[in-house]
MITI-693400 format. One record per residue (C-alpha): y, x, z; residue in one letter. Coordinates in pm, 1 decimal, always signed. Layout:
BEGIN
Y,X,Z,A
...
//
This chain:
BEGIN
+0.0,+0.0,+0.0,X
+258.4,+270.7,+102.8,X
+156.2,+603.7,-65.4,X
+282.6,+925.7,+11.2,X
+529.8,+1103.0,-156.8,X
+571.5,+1457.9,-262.8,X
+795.6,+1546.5,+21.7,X
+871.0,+1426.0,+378.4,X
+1226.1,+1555.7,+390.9,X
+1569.0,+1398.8,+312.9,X
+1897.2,+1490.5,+226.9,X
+2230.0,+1360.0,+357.4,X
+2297.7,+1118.5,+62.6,X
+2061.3,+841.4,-20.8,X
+2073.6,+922.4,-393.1,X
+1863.8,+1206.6,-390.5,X
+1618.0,+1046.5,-134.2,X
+1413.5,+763.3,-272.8,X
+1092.9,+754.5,-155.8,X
+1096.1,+1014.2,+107.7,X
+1006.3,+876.8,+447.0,X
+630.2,+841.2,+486.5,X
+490.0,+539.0,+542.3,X
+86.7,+529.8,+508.0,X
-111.8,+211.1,+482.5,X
-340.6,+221.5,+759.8,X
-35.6,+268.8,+1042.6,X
-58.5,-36.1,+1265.6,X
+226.5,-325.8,+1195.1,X
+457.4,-245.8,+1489.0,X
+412.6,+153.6,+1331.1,X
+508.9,+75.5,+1010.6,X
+808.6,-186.0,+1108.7,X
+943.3,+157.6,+1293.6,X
+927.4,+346.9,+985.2,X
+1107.5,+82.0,+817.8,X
+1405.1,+44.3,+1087.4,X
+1731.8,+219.0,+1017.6,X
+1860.6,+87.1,+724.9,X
+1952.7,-202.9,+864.1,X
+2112.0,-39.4,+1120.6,X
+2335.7,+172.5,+905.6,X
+2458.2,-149.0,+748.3,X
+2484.9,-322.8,+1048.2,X
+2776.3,-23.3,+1141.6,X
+3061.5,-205.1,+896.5,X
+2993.1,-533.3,+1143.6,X
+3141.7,-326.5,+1412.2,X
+3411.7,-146.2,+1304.2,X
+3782.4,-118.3,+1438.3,X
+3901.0,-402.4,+1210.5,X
+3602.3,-647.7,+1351.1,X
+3759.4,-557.8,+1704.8,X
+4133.6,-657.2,+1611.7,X
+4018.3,-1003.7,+1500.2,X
+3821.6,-1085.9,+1816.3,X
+4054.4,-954.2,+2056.1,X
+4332.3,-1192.9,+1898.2,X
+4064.1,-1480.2,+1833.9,X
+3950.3,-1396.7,+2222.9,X
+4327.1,-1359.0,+2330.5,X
+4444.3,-1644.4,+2189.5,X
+4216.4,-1935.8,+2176.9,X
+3977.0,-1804.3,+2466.9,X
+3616.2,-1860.0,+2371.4,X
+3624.5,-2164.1,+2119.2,X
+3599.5,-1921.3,+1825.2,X
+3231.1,-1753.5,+1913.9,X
+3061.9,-1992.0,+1723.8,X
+3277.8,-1853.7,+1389.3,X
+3144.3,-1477.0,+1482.4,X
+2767.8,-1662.3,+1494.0,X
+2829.1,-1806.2,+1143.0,X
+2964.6,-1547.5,+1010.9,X
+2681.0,-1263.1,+1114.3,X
+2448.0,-1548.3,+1012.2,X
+2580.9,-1519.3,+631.6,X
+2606.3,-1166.3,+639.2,X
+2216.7,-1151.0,+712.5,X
+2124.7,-1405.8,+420.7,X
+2347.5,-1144.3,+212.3,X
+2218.4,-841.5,+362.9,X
+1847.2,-950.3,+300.5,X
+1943.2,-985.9,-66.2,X
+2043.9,-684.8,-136.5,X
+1767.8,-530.2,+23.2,X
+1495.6,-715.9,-199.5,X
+1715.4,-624.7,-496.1,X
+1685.4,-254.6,-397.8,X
+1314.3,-276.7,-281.4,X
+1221.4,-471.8,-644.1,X
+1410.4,-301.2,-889.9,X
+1386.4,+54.6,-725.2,X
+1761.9,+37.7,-835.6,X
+2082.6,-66.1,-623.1,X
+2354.6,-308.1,-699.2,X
+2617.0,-24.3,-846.4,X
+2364.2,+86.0,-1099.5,X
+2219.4,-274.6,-1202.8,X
+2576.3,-371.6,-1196.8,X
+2645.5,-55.8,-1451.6,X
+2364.5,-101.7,-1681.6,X
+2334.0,-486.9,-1686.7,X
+2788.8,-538.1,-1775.3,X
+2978.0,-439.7,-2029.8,X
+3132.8,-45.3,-1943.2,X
+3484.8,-225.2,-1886.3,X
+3380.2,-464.5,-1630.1,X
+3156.2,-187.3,-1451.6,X
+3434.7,+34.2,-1425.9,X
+3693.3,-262.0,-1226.0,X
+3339.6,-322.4,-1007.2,X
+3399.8,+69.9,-931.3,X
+3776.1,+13.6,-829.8,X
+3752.9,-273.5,-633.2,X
+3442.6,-126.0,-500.1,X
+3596.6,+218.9,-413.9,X
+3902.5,+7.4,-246.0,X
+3675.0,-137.3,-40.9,X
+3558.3,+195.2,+136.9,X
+3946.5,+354.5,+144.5,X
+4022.0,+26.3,+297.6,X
+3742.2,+43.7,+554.1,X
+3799.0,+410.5,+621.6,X
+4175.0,+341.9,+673.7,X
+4015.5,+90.9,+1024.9,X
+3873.3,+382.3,+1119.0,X
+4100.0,+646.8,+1093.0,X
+4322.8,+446.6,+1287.2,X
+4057.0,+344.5,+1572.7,X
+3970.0,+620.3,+1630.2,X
+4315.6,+790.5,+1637.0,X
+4367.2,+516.4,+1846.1,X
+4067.6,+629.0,+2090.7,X
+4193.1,+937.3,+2079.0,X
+4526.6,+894.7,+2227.9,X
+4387.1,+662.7,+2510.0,X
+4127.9,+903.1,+2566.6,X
+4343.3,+1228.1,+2562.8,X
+4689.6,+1124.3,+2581.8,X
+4781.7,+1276.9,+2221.0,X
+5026.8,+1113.4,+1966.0,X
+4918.0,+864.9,+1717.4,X
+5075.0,+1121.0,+1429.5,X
+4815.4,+1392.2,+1618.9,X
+4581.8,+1122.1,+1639.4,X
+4524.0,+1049.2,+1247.2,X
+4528.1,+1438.5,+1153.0,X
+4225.7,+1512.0,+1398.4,X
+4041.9,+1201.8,+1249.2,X
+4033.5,+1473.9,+929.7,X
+3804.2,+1678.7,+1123.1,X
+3529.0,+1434.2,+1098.7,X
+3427.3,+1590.1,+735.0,X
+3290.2,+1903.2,+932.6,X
+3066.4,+1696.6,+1132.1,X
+2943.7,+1548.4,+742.9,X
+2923.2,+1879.3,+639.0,X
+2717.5,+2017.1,+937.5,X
+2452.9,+1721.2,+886.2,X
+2384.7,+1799.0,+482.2,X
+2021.3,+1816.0,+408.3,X
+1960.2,+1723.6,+803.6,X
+1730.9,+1434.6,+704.7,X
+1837.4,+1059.5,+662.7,X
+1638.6,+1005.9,+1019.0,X
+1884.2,+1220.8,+1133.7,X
+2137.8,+982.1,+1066.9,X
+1970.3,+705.7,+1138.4,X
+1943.0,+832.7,+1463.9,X
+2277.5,+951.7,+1538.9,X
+2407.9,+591.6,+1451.7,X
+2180.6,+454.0,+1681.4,X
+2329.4,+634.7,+1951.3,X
+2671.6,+600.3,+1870.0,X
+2570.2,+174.5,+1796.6,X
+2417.2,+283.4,+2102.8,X
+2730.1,+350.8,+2281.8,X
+2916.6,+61.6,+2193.1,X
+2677.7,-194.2,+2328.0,X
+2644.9,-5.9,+2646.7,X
+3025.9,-0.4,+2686.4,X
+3064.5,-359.6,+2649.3,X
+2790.7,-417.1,+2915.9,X
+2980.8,-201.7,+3138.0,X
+3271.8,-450.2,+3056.1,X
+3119.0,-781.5,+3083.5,X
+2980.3,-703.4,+3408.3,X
+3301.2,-588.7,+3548.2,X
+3481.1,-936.9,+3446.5,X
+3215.3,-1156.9,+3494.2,X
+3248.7,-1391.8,+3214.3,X
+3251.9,-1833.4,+3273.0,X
+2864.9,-1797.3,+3108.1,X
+2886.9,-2166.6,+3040.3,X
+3221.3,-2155.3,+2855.8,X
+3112.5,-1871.6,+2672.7,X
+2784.5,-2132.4,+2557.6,X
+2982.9,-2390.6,+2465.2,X
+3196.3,-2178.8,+2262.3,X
+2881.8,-2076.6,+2022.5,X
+2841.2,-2477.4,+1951.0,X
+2998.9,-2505.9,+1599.9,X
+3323.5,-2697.3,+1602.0,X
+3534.5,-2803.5,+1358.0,X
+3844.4,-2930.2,+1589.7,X
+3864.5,-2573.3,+1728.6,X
+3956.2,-2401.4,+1385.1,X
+4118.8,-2759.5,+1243.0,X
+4504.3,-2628.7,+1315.1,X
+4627.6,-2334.0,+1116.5,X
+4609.1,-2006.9,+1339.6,X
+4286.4,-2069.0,+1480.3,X
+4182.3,-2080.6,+1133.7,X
+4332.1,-1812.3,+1033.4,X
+4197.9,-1618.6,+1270.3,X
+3797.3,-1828.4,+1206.3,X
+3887.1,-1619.0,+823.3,X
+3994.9,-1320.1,+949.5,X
+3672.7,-1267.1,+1155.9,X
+3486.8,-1400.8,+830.6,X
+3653.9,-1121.8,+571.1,X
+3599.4,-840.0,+863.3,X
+3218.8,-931.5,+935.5,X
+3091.3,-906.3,+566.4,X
+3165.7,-626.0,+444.1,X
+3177.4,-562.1,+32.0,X
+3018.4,-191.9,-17.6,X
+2792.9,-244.9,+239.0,X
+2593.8,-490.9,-23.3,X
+2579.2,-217.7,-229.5,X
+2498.6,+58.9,+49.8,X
+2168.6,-151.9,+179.5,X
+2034.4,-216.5,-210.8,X
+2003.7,+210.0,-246.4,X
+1907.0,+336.4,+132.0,X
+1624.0,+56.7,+124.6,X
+1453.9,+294.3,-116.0,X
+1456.7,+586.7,+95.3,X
+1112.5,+430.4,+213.8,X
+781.1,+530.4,-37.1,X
+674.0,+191.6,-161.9,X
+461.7,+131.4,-427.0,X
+280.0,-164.4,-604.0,X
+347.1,-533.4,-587.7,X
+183.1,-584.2,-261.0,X
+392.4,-256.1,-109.9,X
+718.4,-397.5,-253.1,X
+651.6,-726.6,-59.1,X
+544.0,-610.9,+258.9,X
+872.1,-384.1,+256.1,X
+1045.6,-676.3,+178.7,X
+894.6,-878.9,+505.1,X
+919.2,-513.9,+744.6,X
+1302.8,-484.7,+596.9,X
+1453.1,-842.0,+652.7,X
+1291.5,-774.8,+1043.9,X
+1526.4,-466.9,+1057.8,X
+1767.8,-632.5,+946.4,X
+1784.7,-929.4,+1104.2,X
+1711.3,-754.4,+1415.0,X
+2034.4,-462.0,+1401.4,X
+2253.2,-730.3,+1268.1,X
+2170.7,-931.5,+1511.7,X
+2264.2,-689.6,+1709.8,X
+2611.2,-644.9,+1526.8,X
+2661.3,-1009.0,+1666.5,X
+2606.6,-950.9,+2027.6,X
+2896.1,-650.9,+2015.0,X
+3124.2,-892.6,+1833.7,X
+3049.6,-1154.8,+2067.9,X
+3104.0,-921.5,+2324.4,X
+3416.2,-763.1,+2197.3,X
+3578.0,-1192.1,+2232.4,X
+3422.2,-1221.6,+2498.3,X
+3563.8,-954.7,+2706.3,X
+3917.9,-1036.8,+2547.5,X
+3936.3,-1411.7,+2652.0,X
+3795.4,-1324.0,+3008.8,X
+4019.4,-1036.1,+3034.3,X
+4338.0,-1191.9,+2846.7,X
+4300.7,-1560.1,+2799.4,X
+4119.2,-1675.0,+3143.0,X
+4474.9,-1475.2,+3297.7,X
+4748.6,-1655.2,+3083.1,X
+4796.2,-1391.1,+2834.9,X
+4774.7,-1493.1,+2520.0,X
+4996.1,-1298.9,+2339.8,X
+4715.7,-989.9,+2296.3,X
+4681.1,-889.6,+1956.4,X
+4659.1,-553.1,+1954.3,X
+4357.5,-288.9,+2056.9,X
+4633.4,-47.7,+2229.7,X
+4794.3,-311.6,+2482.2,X
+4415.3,-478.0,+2529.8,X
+4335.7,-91.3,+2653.6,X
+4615.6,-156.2,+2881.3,X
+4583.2,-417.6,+3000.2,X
+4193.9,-388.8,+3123.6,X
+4244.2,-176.7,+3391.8,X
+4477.6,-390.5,+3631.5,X
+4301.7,-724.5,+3492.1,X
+3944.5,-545.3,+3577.0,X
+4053.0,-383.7,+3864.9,X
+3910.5,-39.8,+3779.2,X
+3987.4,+180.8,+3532.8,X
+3637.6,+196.8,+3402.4,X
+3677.1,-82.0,+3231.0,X
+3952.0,+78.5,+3008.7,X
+3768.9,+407.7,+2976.3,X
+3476.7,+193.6,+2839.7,X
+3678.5,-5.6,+2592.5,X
+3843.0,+327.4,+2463.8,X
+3506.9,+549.4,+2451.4,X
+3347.3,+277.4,+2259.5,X
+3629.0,+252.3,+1970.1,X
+3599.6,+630.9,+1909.5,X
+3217.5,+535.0,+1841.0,X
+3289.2,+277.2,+1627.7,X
+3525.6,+464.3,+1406.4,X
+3272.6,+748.3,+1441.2,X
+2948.6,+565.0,+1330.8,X
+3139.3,+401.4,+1072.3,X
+3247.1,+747.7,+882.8,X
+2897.2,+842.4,+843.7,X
+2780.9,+518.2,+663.6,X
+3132.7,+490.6,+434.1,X
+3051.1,+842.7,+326.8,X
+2666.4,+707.3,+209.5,X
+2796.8,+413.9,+48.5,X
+3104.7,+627.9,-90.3,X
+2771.3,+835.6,-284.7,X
+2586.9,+564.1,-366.7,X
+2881.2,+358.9,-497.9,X
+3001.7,+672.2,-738.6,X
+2623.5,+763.6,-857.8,X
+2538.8,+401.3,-943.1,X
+2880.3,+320.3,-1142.9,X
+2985.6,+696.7,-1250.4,X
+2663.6,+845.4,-1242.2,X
+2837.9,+1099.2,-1076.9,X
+2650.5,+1371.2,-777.5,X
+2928.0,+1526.2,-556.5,X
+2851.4,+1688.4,-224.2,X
+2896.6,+1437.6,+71.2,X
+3133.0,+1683.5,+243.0,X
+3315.2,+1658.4,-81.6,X
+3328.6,+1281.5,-42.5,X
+3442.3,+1258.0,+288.0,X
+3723.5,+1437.7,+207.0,X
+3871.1,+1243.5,-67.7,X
+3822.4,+916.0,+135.3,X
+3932.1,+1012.4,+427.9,X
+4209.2,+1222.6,+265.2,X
+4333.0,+859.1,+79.5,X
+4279.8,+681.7,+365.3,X
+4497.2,+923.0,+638.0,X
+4773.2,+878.6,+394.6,X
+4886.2,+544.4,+468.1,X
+4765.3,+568.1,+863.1,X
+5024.3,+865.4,+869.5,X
+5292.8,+697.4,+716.1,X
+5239.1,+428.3,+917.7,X
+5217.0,+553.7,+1274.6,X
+5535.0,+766.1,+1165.7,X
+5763.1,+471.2,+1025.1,X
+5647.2,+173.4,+1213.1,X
+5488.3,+373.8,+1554.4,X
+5243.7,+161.5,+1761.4,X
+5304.5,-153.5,+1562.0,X
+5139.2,-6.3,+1281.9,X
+4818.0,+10.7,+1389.5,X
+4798.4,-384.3,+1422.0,X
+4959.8,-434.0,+1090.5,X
+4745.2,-189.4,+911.3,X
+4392.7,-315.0,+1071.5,X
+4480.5,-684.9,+932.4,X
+4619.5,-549.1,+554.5,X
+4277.6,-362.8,+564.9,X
+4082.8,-644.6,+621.2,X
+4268.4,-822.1,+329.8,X
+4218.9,-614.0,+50.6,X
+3794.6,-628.4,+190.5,X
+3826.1,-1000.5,+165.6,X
+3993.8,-993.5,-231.5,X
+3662.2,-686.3,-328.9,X
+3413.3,-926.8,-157.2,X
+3333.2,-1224.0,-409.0,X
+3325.2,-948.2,-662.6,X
+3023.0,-777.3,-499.5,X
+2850.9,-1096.4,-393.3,X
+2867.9,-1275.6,-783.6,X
+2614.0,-975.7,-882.0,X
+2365.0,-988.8,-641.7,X
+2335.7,-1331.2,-632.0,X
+2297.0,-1343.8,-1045.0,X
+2046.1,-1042.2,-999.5,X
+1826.6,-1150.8,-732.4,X
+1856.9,-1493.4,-957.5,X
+1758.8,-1323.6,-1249.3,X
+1372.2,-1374.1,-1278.4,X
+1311.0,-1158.2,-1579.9,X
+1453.5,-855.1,-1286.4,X
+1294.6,-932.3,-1007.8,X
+928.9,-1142.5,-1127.9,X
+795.3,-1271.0,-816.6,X
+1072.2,-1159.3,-581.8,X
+1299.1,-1381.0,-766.0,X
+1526.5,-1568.0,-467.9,X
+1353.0,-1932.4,-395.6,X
+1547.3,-2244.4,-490.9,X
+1664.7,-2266.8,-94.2,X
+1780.6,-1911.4,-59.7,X
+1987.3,-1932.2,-414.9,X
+2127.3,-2247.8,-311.7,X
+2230.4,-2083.7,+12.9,X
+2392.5,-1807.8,-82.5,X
+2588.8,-1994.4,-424.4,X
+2726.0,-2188.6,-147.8,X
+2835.8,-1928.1,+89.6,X
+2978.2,-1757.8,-261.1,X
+3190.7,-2068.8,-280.2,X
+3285.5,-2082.0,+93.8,X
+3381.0,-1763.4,+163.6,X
+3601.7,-1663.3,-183.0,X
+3735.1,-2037.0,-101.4,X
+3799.0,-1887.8,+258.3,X
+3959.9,-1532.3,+158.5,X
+4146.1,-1688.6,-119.3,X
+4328.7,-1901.5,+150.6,X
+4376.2,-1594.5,+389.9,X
+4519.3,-1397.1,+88.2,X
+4799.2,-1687.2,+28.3,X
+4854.9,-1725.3,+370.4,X
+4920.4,-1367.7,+425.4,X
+5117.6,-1306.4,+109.6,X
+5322.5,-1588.6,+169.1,X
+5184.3,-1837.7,-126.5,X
+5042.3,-2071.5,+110.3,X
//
């Protein structure tokens, strides 16, 4: 069922590693479910990311707990999505950039690439200025100072080529790792209403039917799916050997557990990012928190203990962290499937990060703290406008029964994810004439 390859090692980037984590056939199923974890987990990264924790501190700020049950819905579509794109990848032995470049005319691939490549700068740009962020909460240093160290993360990149992708699987763990544990640390210093916080994950259209908590429902919607991140799961899927119609489909079955699993995951932090900010902020009478640097603030005399703080600020620098190492992989995969084009990962990182520390430095210098709020929501938009134009492919593909042949999607799963097409472009096209003024 799972043969095994010519070599056991791996690379940094997933284009060069198809087929290189061992899986043999006779491995009990809980063994070979671990050798198919991580991937999910990479992907499940961009769920948690600083511009995920802007929106739920304001949604948690502002409207308390009501809004949960918008964080549950929207996870729950990013799985149905996520799952997709893995079957794509584990069917075709291709990923979306490079069915998307072989399958459309050379014009349209190339505006895929754009948007596609806007996507990551855009991403990046959250977490250059989280973790700038984290580092002048953690170590007192300007937000100017702040941005340039975030450059330095390219020599961590560097230092992990040809480390092995279970390498980096496992350093995202820890760092994922992190995060949840800092959040625990949180939740059990403020002691959350537990029923309240229920309630809240009841679906309810009253609670989003006025125009800012709606707003808001949209902005945690275009910050929880994430664009490249479709096309980052349909290429590291394949860095597990599969072979054979029954190998492709129980890869398919041991891949939607991982990723149901690490998104699912995802959703607890996200919970637990609202949660702490509507206990913390909201249960006290201040609404008005809508920014990561005055929520830091804020924790300590709310909490009463500074651990609370230190928590919130160690587990932004992971975010931004874990989140570098999976924009650089879907940075590769995104200019080998389109451009057909192998630079070093080191290489990468640099340009990215280089394009994105260019408008977090002219930010933080014109506009000073205020930018960093500002910034993390523009970010956000420009994901939500690249986001319909990575989902119309995938859906079409996975539709596409001459492609796949007995993977094609069933008549319930294409009929789920047209309609969450339709929903969320209807959804980001409203956020993007709201925010622009059209609206």
């Amino acid at each position: 069922m799972f043969p095994l390859p010519k070599t056991a090692t791996a690379p940094f980037c997933p284009s060069e590693v198809a087929g290189s984590i061992i899986v043999p056939f006779d491995l009990p199923w809980w063994k070979k479910a671990a050798r198919f974890a991580g991937p999910g987990l990479l992907v499940s990264v961009g769920y948690m990311d600083p511009g995920n924790w802007a929106t739920d501190i304001e949604a948690g700020s502002r409207f308390g707990y009501r809004l949960l049950f918008v964080v549950l819905l929207s996870s729950l579509a990013a799985i149905v999505l996520q799952c997709l794109a893995a079957r794509l990848g584990i069917a075709t032995r291709k990923d979306l950039a490079r069915l998307s470049s072989e399958r459309y005319p050379k014009a349209i691939g190339r505006i895929q690439w754009v948007f596609a490549e806007i996507s990551i700068i855009s991403c990046d740009l959250a977490e250059v200025l989280g973790s700038a962020l984290a580092f002048k909460l953690l170590f007192g240093v300007s937000l100017p100072v702040g941005v340039a160290l975030t450059a330095l993360d390219t020599f961590i990149v560097l230092g992990l080529q040809g480390r092995g992708f279970r390498r980096i699987e496992s350093i995202v763990l820890g760092l994922v790792g992190t995060i949840g544990i800092c959040f625990v640390v949180q939740l059990f210093l403020l002691g959350p209403d537990w029923a309240r916080v229920a309630a809240g994950f009841v679906p309810s259209w009253h609670a989003v039917s006025a125009q800012e908590p709606l707003y808001l429902a949209i902005g945690i919607l275009g910050a929880t799916i994430m664009p490249h991140n479709l096309y980052l799961h349909s290429s590291i899927v394949q860095t597990r050997a599969v072979s054979g119609e029954e190998g492709k489909r129980a890869a398919i079955r041991l891949t939607r557990v991982d990723t149901i699993c690490s998104l699912s995951l995802a959703l607890l932090i996200n919970a637990a990012i609202l949660i702490v900010s509507a206990t913390a902020f909201h249960a006290s009478g201040r609404t008005d928190v809508a920014d990561i640097g005055d929520a830091y603030q804020l924790l300590a005399p709310i909490a009463g203990t500074t651990v609370a703080a230190v928590a919130f600020a160690i587990g932004l620098f992971a975010s931004g962290q874990s989140s570098t190492f999976t924009g650089t992989i879907a940075g590769q995969v995104i200019m080998d499937g389109f451009l057909q084009l192998k630079i070093p990962c080191w290489q990468r990182r640099l340009v990215t990060r280089g394009l994105a520390i260019v408008p977090a430095f002219i930010g933080v210098v014109t506009m000073g703290d205020r930018a960093i709020g500002a910034l993390l929501v523009a970010s956000q938009v420009v994901l939500s406008i690249q986001l319909p134009f990575a989902m119309y492919p995938l859906i079409r593909f996975t539709d596409d029964r001459a492609l796949m042949g007995g993977f094609v999607n069933t008549r319930l799963v294409s009929c789920t994810a047209w309609f969450l097409f339709v929903v969320i472009s209807a959804a980001n096209a409203w956020l993007v004439a709201q925010v622009s003024g059209l609206a």
